[in-house]
C-alpha positions as CSV (number, residue, x, y, z in Angstrom):
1,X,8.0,-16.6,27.3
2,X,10.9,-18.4,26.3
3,X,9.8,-21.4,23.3
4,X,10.3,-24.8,23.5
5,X,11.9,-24.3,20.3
6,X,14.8,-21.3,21.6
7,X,15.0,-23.7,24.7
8,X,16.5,-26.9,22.4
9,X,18.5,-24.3,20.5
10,X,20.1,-23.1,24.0
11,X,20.6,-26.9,24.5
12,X,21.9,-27.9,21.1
13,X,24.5,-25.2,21.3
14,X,25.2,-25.7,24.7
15,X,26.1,-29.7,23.8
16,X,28.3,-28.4,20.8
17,X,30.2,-26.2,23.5
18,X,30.7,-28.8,26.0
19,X,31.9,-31.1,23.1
20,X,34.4,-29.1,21.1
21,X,33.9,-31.0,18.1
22,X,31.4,-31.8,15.7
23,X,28.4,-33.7,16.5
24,X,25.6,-35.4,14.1
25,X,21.8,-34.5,14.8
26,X,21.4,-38.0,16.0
27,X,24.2,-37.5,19.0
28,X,22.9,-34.0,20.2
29,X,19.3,-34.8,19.7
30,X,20.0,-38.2,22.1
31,X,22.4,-36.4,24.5
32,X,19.9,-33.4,25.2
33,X,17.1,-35.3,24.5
34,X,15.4,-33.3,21.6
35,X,13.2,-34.4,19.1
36,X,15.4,-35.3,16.4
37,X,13.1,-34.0,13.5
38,X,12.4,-31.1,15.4
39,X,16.2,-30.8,16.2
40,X,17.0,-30.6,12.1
41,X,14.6,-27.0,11.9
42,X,16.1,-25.9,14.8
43,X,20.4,-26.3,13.5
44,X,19.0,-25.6,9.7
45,X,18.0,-22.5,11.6
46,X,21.0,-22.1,13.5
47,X,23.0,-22.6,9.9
48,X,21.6,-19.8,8.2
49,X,21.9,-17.7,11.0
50,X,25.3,-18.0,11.9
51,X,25.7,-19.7,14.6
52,X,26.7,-23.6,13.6
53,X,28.2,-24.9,10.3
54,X,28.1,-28.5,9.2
55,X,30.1,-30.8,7.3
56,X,29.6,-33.4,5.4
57,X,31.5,-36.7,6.1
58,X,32.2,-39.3,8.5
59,X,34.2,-36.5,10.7
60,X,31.1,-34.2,9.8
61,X,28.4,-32.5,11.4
62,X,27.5,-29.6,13.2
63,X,30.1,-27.5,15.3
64,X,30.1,-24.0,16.4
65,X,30.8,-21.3,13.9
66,X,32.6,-19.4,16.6
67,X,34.5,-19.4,20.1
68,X,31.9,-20.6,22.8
69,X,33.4,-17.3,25.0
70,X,32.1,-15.4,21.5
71,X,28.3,-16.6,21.0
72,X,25.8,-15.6,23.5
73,X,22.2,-16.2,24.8
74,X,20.8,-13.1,22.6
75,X,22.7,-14.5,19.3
76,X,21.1,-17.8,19.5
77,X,17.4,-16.4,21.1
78,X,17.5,-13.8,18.1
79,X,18.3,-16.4,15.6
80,X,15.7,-18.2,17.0
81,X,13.0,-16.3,17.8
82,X,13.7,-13.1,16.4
83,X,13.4,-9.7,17.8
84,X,14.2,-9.8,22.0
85,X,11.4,-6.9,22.2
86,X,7.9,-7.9,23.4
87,X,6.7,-5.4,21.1
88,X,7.3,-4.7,17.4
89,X,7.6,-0.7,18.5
90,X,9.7,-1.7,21.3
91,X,12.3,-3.4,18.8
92,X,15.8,-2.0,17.4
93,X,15.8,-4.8,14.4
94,X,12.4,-5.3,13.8
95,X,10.2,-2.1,14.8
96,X,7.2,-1.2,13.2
97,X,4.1,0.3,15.3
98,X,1.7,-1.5,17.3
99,X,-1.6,-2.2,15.4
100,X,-3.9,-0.5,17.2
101,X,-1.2,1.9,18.4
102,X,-2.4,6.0,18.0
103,X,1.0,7.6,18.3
104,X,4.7,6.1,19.2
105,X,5.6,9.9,20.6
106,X,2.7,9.8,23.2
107,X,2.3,5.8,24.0
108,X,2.6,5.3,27.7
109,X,3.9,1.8,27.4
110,X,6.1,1.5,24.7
111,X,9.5,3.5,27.1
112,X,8.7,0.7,29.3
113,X,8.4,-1.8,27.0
114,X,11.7,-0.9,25.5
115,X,13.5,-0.7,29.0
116,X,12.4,-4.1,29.0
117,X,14.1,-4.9,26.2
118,X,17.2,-3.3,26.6
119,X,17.8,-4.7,30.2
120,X,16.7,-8.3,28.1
121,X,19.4,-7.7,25.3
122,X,22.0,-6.5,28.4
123,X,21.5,-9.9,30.4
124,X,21.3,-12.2,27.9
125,X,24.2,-10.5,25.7
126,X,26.6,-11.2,28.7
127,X,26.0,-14.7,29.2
128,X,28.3,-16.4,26.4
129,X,27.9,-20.2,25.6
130,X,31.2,-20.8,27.8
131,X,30.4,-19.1,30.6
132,X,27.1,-20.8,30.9
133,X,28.9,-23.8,30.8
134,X,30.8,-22.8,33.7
135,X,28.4,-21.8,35.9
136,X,29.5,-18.2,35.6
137,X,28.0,-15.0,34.1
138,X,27.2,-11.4,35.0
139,X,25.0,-10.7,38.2
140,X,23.5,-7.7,37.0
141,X,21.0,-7.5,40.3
């Protein structure tokens, strides 16, 4: 299930796209109605990931640290929320085994698990921050 958290992100980013220029916390947090503390994590986050920069200055704050037609949905979910896999064994950037898990080579839900994921990271890797924007992105059904 998708975060409240990774949901503002999506929102915040999505604002900085429409803009096209940079934006304080204050403006985005107001114009996608975001709590403005909680808002602060979620760009700090977004900083050290990659995806936004900031300035400093009266023509400051945050902007996109790439094209919108260059950042997608899994970027910004991964930076986020980490690993796209609903299982650590299931993950390419995360894995480890499952807990209570008696053997990776025999598990009966860990291919399915990881078909999840990879139909996950396909979907959300084609929707770019611009093609949200315009209503368009990949039907893969």
């Amino acid at each position: 299930m998708l975060s409240q958290k990774a949901r503002y992100a999506l929102h915040a980013v999505l604002y900085l796209a429409r803009k096209g220029a940079p934006a304080s916390v204050a403006e985005i947090a107001q114009e996608a109605n975001i709590p403005r503390k909680f808002l602060e994590q979620i760009m700090t986050s977004m900083k050290v990931g990659g995806i936004v920069t900031s300035r400093r200055g009266p023509k400051g704050g945050y902007a996109l640290a790439g094209d919108a037609d260059r950042i997608n949905f899994a970027q910004v979910l991964r930076c986020i929320e980490g690993p796209l896999a609903l299982a650590p064994c299931a993950s390419q950037t995360a894995f480890r085994p499952c807990p209570d898990c008696k053997s990776i080579e025999t598990c009966e839900i860990r291919p399915i698990l990881m078909a999840v994921r990879d139909t996950t990271s396909l979907l959300l890797e084609g929707v770019t921050l611009s093609a949200a924007l315009a209503g368009k992105h990949r039907n893969f059904l």
